[in-house]
C-alpha positions as CSV (number, residue, x, y, z in Angstrom):
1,X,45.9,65.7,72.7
2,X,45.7,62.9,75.5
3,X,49.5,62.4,75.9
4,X,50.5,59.4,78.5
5,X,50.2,60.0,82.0
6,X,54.1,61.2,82.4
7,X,53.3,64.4,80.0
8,X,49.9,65.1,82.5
9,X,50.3,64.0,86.0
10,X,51.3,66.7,87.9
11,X,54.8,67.0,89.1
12,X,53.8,66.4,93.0
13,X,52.0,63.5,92.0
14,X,55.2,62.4,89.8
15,X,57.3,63.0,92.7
16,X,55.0,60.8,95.3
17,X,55.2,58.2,92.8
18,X,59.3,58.3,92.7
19,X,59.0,58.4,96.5
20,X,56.8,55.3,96.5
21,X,59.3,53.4,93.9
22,X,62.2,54.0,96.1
23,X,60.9,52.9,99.1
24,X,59.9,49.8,97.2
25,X,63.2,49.7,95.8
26,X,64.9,49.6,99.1
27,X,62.4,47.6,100.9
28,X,63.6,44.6,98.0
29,X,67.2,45.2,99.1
30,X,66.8,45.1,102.4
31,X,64.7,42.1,102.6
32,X,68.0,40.4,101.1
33,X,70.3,41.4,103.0
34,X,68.4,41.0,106.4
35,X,66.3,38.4,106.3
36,X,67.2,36.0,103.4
37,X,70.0,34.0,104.3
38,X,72.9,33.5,101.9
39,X,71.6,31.9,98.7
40,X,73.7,28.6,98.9
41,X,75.8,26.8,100.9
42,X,78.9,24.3,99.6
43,X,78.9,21.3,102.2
44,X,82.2,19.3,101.8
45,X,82.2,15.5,101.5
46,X,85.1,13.0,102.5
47,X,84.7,10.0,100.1
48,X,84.7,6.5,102.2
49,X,86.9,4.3,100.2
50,X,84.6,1.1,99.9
51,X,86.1,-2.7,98.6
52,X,84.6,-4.3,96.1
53,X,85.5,-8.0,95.6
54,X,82.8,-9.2,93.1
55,X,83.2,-5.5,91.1
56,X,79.2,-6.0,91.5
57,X,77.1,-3.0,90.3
58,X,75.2,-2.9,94.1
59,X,75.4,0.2,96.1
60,X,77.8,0.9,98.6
61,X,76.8,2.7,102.0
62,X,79.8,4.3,103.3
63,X,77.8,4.5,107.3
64,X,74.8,3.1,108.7
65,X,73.5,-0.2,109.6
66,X,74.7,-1.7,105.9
67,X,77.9,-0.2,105.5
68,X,80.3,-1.0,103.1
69,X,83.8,-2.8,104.0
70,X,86.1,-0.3,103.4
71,X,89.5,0.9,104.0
72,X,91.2,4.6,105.6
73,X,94.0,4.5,103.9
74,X,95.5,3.1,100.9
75,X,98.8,2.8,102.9
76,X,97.3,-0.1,104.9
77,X,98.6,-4.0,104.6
78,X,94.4,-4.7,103.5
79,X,95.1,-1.9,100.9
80,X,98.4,-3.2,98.9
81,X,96.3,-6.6,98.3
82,X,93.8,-4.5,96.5
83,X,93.3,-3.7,92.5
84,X,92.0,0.0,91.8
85,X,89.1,-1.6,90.3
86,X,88.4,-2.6,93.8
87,X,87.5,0.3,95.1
88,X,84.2,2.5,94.6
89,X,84.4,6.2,97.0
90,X,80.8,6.6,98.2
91,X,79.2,9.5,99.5
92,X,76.2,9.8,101.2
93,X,74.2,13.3,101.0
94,X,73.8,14.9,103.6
95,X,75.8,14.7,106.4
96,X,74.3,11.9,109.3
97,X,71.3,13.2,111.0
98,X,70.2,15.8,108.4
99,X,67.8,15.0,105.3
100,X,67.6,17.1,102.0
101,X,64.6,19.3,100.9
102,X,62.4,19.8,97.8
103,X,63.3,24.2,98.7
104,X,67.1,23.5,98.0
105,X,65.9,23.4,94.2
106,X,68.9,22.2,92.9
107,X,72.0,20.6,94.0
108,X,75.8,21.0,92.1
109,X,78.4,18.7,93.1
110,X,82.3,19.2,92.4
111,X,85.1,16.7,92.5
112,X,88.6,17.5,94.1
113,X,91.3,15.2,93.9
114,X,94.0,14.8,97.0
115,X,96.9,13.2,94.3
116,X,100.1,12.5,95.9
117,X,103.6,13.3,94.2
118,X,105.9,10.6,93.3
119,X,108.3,10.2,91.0
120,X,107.4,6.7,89.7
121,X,103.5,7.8,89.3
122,X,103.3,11.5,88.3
123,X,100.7,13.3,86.2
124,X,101.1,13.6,83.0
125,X,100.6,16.7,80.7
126,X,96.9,16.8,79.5
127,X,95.8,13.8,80.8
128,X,91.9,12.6,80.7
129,X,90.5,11.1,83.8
130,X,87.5,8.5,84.0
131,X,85.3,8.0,86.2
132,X,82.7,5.1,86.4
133,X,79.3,7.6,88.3
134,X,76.1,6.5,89.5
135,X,74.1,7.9,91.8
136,X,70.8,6.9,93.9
137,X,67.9,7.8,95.7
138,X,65.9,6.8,99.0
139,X,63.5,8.8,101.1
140,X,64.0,6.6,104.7
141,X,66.8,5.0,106.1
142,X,65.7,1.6,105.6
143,X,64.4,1.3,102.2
144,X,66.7,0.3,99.3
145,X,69.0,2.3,97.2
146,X,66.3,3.4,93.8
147,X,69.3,3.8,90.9
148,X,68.4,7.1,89.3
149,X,71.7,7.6,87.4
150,X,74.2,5.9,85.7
151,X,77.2,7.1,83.9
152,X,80.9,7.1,82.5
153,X,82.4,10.3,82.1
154,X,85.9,11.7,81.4
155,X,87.2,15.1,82.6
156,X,90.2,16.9,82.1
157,X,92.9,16.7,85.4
158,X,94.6,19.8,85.3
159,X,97.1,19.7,88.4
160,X,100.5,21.8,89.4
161,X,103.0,21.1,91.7
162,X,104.1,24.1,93.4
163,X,107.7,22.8,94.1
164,X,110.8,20.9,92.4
165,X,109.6,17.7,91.4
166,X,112.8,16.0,93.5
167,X,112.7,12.6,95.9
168,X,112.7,14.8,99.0
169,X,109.3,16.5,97.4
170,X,108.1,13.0,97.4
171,X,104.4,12.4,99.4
172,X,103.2,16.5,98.9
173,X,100.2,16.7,97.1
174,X,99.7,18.4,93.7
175,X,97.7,21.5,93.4
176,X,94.3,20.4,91.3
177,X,91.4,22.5,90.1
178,X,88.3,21.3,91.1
179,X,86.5,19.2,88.4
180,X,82.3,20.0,87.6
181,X,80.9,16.8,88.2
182,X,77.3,17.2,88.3
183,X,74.4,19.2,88.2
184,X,70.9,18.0,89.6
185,X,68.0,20.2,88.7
186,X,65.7,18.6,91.6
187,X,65.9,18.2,95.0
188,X,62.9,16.0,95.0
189,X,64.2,12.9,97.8
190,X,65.4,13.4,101.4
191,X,68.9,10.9,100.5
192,X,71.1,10.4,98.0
193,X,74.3,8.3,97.5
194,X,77.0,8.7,94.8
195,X,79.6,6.0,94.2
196,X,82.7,6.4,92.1
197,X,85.2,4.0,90.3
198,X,88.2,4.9,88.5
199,X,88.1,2.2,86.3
200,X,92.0,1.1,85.0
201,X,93.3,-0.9,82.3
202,X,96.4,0.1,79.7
203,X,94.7,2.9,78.5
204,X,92.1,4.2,80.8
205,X,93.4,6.4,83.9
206,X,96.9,6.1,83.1
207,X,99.0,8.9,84.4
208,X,96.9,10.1,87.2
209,X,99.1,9.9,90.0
210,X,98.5,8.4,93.3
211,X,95.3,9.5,94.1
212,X,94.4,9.4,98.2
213,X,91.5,10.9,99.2
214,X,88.5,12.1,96.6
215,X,86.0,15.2,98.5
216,X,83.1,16.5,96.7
217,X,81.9,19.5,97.3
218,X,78.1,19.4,97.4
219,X,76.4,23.1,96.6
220,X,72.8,23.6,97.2
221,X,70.3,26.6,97.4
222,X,69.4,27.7,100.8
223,X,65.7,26.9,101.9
224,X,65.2,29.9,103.4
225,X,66.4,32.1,100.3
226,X,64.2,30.0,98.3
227,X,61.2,31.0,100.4
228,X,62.3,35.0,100.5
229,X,62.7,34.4,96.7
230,X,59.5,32.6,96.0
231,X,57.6,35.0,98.1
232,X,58.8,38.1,96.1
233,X,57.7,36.6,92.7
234,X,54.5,35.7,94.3
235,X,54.0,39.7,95.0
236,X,55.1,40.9,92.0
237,X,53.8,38.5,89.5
238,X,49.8,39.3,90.1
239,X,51.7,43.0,90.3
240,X,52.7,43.0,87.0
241,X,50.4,41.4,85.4
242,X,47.3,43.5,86.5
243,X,49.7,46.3,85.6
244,X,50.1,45.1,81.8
245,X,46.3,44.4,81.2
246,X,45.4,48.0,82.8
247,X,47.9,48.8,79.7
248,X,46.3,46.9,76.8
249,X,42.9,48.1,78.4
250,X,43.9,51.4,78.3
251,X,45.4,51.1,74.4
252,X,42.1,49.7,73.6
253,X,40.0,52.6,74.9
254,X,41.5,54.5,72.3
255,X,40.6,55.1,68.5
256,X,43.4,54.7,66.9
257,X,45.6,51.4,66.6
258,X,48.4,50.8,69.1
259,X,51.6,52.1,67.7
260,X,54.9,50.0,67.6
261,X,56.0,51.9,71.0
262,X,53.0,50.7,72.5
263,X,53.4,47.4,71.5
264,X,56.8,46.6,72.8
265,X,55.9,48.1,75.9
266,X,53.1,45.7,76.5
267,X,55.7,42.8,75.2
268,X,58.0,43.5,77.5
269,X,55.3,43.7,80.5
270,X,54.7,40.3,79.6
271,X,57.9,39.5,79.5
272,X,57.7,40.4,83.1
273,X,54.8,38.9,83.8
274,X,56.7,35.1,82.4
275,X,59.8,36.1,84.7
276,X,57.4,36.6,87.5
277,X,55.7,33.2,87.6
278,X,56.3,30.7,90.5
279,X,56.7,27.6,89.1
280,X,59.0,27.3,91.9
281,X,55.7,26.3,93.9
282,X,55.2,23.5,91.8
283,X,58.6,21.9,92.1
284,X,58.4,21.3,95.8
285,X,55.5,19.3,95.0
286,X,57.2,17.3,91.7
287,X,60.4,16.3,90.6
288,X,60.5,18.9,88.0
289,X,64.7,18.5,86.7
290,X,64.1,20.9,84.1
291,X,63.3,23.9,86.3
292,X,66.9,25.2,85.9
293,X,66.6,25.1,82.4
294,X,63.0,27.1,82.0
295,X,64.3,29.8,84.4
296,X,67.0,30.4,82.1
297,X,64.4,31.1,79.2
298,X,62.2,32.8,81.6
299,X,65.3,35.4,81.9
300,X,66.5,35.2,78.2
301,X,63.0,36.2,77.1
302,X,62.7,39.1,80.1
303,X,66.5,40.3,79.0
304,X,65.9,39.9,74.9
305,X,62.1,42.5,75.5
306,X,64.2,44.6,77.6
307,X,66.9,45.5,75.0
308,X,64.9,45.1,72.2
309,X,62.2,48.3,74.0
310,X,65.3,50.1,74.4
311,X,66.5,50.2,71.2
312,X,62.5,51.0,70.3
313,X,62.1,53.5,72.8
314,X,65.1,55.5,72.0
315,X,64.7,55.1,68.1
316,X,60.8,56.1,67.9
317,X,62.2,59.7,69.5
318,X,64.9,59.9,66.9
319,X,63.6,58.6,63.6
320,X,61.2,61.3,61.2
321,X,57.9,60.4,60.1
322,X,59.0,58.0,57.1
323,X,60.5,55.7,59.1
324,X,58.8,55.4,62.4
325,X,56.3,52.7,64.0
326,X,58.3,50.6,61.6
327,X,59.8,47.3,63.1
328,X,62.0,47.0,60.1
329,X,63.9,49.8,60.5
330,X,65.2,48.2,63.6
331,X,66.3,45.1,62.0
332,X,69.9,44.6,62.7
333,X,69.8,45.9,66.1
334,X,67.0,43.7,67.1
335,X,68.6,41.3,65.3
336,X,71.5,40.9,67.2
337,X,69.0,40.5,70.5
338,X,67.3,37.9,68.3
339,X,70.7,36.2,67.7
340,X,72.8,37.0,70.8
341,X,70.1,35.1,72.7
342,X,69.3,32.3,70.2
343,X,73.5,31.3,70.6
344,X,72.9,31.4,74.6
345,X,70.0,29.2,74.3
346,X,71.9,26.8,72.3
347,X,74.7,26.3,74.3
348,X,72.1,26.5,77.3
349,X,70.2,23.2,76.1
350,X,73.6,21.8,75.7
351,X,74.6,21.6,78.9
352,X,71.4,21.9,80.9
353,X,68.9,20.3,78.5
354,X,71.3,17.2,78.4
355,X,71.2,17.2,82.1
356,X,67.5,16.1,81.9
357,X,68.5,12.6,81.2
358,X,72.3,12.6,82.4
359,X,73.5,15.3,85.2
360,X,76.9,14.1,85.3
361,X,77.7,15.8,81.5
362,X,79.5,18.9,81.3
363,X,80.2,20.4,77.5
364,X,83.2,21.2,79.1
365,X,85.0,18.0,79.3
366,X,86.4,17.7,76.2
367,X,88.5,20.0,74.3
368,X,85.8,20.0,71.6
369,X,83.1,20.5,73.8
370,X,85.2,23.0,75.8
371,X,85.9,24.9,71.8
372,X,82.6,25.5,70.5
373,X,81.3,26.3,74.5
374,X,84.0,29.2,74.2
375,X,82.9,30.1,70.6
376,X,79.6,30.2,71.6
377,X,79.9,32.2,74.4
378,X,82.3,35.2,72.1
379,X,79.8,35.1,69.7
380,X,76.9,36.1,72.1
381,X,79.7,38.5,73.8
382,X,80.4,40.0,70.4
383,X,76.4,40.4,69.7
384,X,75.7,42.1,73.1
385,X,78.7,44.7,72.6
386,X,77.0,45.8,69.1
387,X,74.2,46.5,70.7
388,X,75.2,48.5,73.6
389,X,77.5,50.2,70.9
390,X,74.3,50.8,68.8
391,X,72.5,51.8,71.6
392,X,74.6,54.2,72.7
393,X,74.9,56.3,69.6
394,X,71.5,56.0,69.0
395,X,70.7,57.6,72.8
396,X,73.3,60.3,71.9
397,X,71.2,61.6,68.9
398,X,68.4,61.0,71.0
399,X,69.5,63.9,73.3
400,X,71.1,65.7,70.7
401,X,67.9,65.8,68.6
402,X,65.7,67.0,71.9
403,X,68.7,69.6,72.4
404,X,68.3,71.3,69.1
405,X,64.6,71.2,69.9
406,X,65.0,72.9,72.9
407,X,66.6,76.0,71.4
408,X,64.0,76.7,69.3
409,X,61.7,77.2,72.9
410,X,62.2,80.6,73.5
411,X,60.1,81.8,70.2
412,X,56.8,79.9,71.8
413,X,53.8,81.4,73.9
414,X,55.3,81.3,77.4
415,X,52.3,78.6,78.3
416,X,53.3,76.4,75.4
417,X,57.0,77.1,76.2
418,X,56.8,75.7,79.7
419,X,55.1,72.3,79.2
420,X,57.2,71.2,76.2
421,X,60.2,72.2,78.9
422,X,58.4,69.9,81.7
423,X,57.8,67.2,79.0
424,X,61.3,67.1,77.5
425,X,62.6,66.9,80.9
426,X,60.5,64.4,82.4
427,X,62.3,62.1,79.2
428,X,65.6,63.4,80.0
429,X,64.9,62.0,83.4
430,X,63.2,58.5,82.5
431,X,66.5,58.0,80.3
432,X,68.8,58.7,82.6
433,X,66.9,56.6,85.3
434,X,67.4,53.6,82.7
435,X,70.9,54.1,82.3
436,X,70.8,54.4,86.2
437,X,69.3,50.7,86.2
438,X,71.8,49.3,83.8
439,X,74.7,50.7,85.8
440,X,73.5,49.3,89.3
441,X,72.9,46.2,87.7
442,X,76.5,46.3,87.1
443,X,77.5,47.7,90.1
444,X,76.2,45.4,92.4
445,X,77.3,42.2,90.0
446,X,80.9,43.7,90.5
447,X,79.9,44.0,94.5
448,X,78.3,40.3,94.6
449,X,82.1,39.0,93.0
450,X,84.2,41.1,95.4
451,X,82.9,41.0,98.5
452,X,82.6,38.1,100.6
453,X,79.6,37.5,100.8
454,X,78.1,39.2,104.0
455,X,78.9,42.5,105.6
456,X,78.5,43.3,109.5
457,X,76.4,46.3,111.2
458,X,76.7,46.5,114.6
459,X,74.6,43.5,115.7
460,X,73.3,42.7,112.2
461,X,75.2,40.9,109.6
462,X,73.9,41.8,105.9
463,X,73.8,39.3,103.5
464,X,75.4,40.8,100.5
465,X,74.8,38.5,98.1
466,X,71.2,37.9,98.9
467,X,70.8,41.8,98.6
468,X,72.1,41.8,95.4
469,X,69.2,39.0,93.8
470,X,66.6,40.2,95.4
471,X,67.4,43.9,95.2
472,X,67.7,43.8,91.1
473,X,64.7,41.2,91.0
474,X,63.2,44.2,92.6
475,X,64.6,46.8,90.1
476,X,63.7,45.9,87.4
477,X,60.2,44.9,88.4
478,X,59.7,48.5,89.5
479,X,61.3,49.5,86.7
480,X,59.0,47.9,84.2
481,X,56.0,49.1,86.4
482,X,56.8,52.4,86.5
483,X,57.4,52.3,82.0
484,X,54.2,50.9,81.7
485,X,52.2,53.4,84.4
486,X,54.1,56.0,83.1
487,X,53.3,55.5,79.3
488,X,49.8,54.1,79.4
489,X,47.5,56.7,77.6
490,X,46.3,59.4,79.1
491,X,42.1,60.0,79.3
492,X,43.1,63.4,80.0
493,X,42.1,66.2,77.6
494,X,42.8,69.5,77.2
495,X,39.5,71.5,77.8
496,X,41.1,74.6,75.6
497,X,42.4,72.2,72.9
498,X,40.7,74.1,70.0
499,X,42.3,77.6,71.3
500,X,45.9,75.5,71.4
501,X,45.1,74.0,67.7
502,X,44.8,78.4,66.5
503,X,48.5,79.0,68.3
504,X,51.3,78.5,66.3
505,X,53.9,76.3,67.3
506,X,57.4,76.7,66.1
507,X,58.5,73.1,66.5
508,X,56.2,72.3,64.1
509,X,56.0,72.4,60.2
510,X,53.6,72.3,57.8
511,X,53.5,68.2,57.2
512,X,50.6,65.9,54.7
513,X,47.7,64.3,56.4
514,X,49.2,61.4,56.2
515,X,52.7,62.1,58.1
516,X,50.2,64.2,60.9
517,X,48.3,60.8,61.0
518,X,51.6,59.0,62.2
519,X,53.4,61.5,64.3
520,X,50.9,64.5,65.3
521,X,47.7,62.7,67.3
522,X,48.7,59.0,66.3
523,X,51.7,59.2,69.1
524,X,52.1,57.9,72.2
525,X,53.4,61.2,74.1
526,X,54.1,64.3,73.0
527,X,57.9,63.9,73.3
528,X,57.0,61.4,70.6
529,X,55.6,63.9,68.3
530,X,58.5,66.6,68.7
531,X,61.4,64.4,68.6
532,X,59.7,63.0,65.1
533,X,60.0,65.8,63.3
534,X,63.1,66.1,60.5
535,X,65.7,67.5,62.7
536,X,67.3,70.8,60.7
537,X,70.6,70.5,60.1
């Protein structure tokens, strides 16, 4: 029998191929940490408090040749013959003298209030704030303002004050957490301005406080991460994809139809092959806003192959002849995948699909919103720890199925003996190596939230964060490579297989044409074959 190529390469040859992995491995984590930069940067903005007499719906440029009339302080005499509908904060992004870039893919932007405590004007409990947002474009600095967004949002103000609320506490400022304000999915123009009323009446932005000053907090993708990132899905995409038709071409060669392990193997390289693409290319040529939002299903799909072929791969070792190279008997694990991700895809498109036509919406900023957000997210929590719970039992009869196997070695021919050994180990190996994956997935997520955010060497400072993207990008690229090498067919055949087809083997009992037809010849690898056999009690 052909096997695949992990039952019939020969051990040096294996262990070249490990070397080769690793050094790819840590060639992906090292171009992270040493030559990406840090994958964003947060650029704090002062907002220019602008007057507006007419309450027109213009723009207001807080510097520049047309700037706005505006104020410092809302302590000056100019200031107390104002209304709070007089005043619109603008910001201009970026800073003077620098322009924006199609590579900074995206741009966040996060409100933080500077409220004053007094004890005629405090902040109530669970007060809504609203604010009055627009925000436009202009690629030069003498064109006119192009509106791209308009909108009037309400967000929750949740402030403490760390002191006695007392006269003598009166003019220190409240301790607020910073609001979400928006989310752009393009960086498509070199200049953009926000402006921001709090519009007020007897019921809209009543218990505030004294608000002073308003920053945002603009967050943006590096441009030089984005071109380290770009770059390694460039590599890997034609990679992977020549790697998952040699697959299919190889399935093809054969007589017999690919079985369900074959099949979700060549799923999940295209899986890959999706993650892999660089539409990123694209967007620095269009304003594509919902490039965040296809990413996200580029990884759902990647994540939802991977853990459905685990649950595959470790079931088609475990399950007897009746029930393999059935989908159906995985129903309720894959199920949970199917579900798990269909809840995060939901709550994805409502939040990031809804910034399409609106970026300043957050499904957070209502109590509602914030409710079923929450729900969503435990209900895909709940779905992921079934699975890993399933998964786990299901790899601990895995081993415990191969371990009965192995005790009933020592009663073959010494030849036989010795390459069902070398095969069961090589899966021992390839299973803990997945496991491996898993856990430095975790590992370096826990890292990348710890640390802060770049370690020094001597005269090198190693960008930890950037190590941890690129180095799991990397990971599970060469991880996926190395399942689908690894398991492609075999065109290897055993010169003395009629002499082997006379012995006889102990793992093996008399079974019907048709069970041989499913497990014996008709499998993948011959860990396959042995694990599929009704384990004896």
């Amino acid at each position: 029998m052909a096997g695949a190529i992990i039952e019939n390469m020969s051990t040096k040859k294996l262990v070249i191929l490990g070397f080769f992995i690793l050094v790819f491995q840590v060639i992906s984590i090292l171009v992270g940490a040493l030559i990406a930069p840090s994958p964003t940067s947060a650029i704090r903005y002062l907002a220019t408090k602008c007057i507006n007499h007419h309450r027109e719906r213009g723009w207001l440029v807080p510097w520049g040749p047309n700037q706005c009339q505006q104020i410092h302080s809302f302590d000056e005499p100019l200031a107390k013959t104002l209304d709070a509908n007089d005043i619109v904060f603008a910001v201009h992004v970026p800073l003077p003298n620098k322009e924006m870039s199609p590579w900074f893919q995206y741009m966040l932007a996060v409100l933080q209030f500077d409220i004053a405590f007094k004890m005629i004007n405090q902040i109530e409990e669970d007060v809504i704030i609203t604010i009055d947002a627009g925000l436009a474009y202009r690629d030069d600095l003498i064109s006119d303002w192009t509106t791209e967004f308009r909108s009037v949002e309400q967000r929750p103000l949740r402030c403490t004050f760390p002191v006695p609320k007392t006269y003598e506490n009166e003019g220190r400022f409240y301790h607020c957490d910073p609001i979400p304000f928006m989310e752009l999915g393009s960086v498509a123009h070199k200049y953009f301005l926000i402006n921001l009323r709090l519009p007020v009446n007897d019921t809209v932005n009543v218990g505030i406080g004294e608000i002073k000053d308003i920053q945002i907090v603009g967050i943006h993708q590096n441009g030089g991460f984005t071109t380290v990132w770009i770059s390694m899905k460039t590599v890997f995409s034609p990679w992977i994809f020549g790697a998952t038709v040699w697959y299919w071409h190889r399935l093809s060669l054969m007589a017999r139809p690919p079985v369900l392990l074959e099949r979700v193997i060549f799923a999940l390289g295209i899986s890959m092959t999706f993650l892999n693409v660089p539409v990123e290319w694209l967007s620095l040529g269009f304003e594509w806003t919902w490039i965040l939002l296809f990413e996200d299903v580029q990884q759902g799909a990647f994540y939802s192959a991977l853990f459905c072929f685990w649950i595959i791969f470790c079931g088609e070792h475990l399950m007897d002849q009746s029930q393999r190279n059935q989908l159906s008997a995985y129903w309720w694990q894959v199920g949970l995948v199917v579900f798990g991700s269909s809840v995060l895809l939901i709550f994805d498109l409502s939040e990031r699909g809804v910034h399409l036509t609106n970026p300043f919406y957050s499904v957070w900023a209502s109590e509602t919103g914030t409710r079923v957000a929450i729900t969503f997210i435990i209900v895909a929590g709940i779905s992921v720890c079934l699975y890993f719970l399933s998964l786990c039992g299901v790899v601990h009869c895995v081993f415990r199925n191969i371990g009965g196997k192995t005790q009933q070695l020592p009663a073959m021919p010494e030849a036989r003996r010795l390459r069902y050994k070398g095969i069961i180990f090589r899966f021992k190996f390839l299973m803990l190596v997945t496991l491996a994956c898993a856990a430095m997935t975790v590992i370096f997520f826990i890292l990348n939230q710890v640390s802060e955010g770049h370690w020094h060497w001597g005269d090198y400072t190693l960008q930890v964060h950037s190590a941890f993207l690129t180095g799991i990008y990397g990971m599970w690229n060469l991880y996926v490579f190395s399942i689908i090498f690894l398991y492609a067919p075999s065109h290897k055949h055993n010169k003395n297989k009629s002499g082997d087809s006379q012995q006889t083997d102990t793992l093996e009992k008399p079974e019907s044409q048709e069970s041989r037809l499913t497990c014996g010849e008709q499998g993948p690898t011959e860990t396959y074959r042995i694990t599929g056999k009704v384990a004896e009690e």
